[in-house]
PLY file of the C-alpha trace (Angstrom):
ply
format ascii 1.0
element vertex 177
property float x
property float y
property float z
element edge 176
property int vertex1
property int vertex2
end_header
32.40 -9.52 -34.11
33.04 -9.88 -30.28
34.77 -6.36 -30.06
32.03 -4.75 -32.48
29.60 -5.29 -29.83
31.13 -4.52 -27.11
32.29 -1.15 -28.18
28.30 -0.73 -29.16
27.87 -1.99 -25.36
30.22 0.62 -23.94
28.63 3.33 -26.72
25.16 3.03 -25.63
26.09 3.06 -21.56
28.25 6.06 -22.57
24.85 7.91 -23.80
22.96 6.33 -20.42
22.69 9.24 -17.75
25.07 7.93 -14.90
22.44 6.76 -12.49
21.54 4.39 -15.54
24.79 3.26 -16.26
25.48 0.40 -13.67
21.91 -0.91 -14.62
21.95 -3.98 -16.97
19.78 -4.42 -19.88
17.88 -7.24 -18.06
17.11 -4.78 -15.20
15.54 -1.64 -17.50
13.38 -4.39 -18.92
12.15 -5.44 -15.28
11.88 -1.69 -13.85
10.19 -0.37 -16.94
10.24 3.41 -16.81
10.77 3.35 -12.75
13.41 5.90 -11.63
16.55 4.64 -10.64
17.21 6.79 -7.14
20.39 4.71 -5.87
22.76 1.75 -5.49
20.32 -1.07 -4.24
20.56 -3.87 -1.90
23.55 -6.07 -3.20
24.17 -3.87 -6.04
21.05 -4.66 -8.49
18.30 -2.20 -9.40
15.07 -3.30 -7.98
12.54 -2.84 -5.67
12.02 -4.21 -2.24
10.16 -3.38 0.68
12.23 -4.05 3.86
13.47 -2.96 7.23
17.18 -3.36 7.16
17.40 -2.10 3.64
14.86 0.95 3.79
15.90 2.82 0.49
15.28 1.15 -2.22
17.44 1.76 -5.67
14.09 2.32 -8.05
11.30 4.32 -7.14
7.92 2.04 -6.35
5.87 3.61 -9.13
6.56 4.85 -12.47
6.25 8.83 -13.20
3.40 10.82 -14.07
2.42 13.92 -14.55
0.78 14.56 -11.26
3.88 12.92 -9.54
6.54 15.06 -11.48
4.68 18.39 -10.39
4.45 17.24 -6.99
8.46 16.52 -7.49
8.91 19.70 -8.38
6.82 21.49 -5.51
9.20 19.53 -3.38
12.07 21.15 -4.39
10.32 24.23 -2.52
9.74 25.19 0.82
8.23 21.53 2.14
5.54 24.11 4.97
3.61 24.76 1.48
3.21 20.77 0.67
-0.04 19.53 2.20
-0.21 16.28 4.19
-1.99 14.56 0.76
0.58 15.80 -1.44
3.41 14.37 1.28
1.78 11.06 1.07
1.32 10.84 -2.63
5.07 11.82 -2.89
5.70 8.98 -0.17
3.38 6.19 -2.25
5.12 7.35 -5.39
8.54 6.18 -3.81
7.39 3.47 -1.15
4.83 0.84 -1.38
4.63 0.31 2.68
5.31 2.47 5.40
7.57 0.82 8.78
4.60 -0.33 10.31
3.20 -2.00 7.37
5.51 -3.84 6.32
6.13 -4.96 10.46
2.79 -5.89 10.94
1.88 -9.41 11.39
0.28 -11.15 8.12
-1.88 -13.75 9.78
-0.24 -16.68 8.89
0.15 -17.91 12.12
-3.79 -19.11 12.34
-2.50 -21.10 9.17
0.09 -22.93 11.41
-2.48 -23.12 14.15
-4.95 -24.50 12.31
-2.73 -27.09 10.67
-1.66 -28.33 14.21
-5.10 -28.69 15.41
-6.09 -30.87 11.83
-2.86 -33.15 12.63
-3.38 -33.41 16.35
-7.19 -34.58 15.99
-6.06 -36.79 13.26
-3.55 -38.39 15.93
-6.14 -38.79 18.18
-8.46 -40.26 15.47
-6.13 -42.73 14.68
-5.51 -43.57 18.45
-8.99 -44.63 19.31
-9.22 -46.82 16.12
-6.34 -48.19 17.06
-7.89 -49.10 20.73
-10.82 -50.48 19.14
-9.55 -52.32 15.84
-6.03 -53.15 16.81
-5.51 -53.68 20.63
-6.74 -56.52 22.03
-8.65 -57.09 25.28
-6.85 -55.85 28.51
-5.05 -58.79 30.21
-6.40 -60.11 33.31
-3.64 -59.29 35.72
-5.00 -55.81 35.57
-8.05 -56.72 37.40
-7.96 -55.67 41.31
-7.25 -58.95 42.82
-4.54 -59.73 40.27
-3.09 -56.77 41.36
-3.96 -57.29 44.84
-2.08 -60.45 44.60
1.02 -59.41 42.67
1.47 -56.90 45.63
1.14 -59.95 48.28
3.97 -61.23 46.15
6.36 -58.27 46.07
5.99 -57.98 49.73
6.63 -61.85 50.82
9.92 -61.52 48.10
11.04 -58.83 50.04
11.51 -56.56 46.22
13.75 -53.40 46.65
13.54 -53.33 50.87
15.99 -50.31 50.48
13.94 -47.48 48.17
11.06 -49.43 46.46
7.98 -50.49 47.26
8.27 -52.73 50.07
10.40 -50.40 51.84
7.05 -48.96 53.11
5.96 -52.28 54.48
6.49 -53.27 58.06
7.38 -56.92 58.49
7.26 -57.41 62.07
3.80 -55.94 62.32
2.65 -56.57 58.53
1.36 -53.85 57.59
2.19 -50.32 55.85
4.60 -47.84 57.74
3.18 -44.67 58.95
0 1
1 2
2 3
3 4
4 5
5 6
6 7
7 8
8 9
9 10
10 11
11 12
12 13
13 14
14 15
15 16
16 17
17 18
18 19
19 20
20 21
21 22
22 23
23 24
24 25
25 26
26 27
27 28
28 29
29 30
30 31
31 32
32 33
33 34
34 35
35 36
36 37
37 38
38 39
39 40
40 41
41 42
42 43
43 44
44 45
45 46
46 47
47 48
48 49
49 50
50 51
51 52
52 53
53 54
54 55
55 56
56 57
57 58
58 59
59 60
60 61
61 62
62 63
63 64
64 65
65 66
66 67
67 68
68 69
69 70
70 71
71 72
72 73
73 74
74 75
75 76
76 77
77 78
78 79
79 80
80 81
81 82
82 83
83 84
84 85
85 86
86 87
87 88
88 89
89 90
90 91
91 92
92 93
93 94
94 95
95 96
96 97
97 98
98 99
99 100
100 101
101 102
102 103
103 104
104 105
105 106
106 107
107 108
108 109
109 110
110 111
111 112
112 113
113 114
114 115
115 116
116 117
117 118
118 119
119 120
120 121
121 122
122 123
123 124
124 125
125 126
126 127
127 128
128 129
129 130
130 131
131 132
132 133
133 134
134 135
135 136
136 137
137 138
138 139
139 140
140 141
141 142
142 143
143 144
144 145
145 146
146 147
147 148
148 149
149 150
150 151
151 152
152 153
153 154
154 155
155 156
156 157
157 158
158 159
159 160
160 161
161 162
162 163
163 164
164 165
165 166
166 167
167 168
168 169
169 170
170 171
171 172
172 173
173 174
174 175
175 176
């Protein structure tokens, strides 16, 4: 049973026109009546607009009658095809030109936007925080705490060498100039 069908398989690609032949089953059913124009990108028969890979192995659009005459004209002399017919011939084969398909797609105001939502929900979150969470600020942060924690540093002598009271002047008391 096996070898029946595959020497129906091989029959039927036999009868294929060669630029058919490497094209599976799965891949005429995708394409549809597309032309199949070369090898493809990794081998497969399909259809992709892209940069590095700028011939694709089907044709964009299927044929029709106004496309096959124009295929024909272009067999000619290409002077005699006007600038419409060169871009319907083009649009038959491509979907995007270069700078289509390099042209930014605005997602980036997506990302922007995004940022902006999270970073105003971070601060949102911070002031509730401040108001529901933290408690009141301690009282050493009031001037004459601070004042007096300074009196303190001094009088211990804290870091003479590179700190704070290395500023200090202890024969004079007061700040170096």
């Amino acid at each position: 049973m096996a070898l029946r069908l595959m020497g129906l398989a091989l029959r039927q690609a036999a009868l294929r026109p060669p630029q058919m032949q490497f094209a599976s089953i799965h891949t005429l059913e995708k394409i549809g009546k597309r032309e199949i124009v070369g090898h493809g990108w990794n081998g497969t028969a399909c259809y992709a607009d892209r940069t590095d890979y700028p011939m694709p192995a089907v044709r964009f659009r299927e044929d029709t009658p106004e496309i096959c005459a124009l295929r024909e004209k272009e067999k000619g002399d290409w002077k005699k095809l006007s600038l419409e017919e060169k871009k319907a011939l083009y649009r038959a084969s491509f979907c995007q030109t270069f700078s289509e398909m390099k042209a930014g797609d605005g997602q980036w105001k997506m990302h922007v936007g995004m940022v902006c939502l999270f970073a105003s929900a971070a601060i949102f979150v911070a002031l509730l925080m401040n108001i529901y969470v933290y408690d009141e600020m301690p009282v050493t942060f009031d001037e004459e705490h601070q004042k007096a924690q300074l009196k303190r540093m001094i009088a211990l002598e804290v870091n003479p060498v590179t700190g704070l009271t290395s500023k200090w002047d202890y024969e004079n008391n007061r700040w170096k100039n």
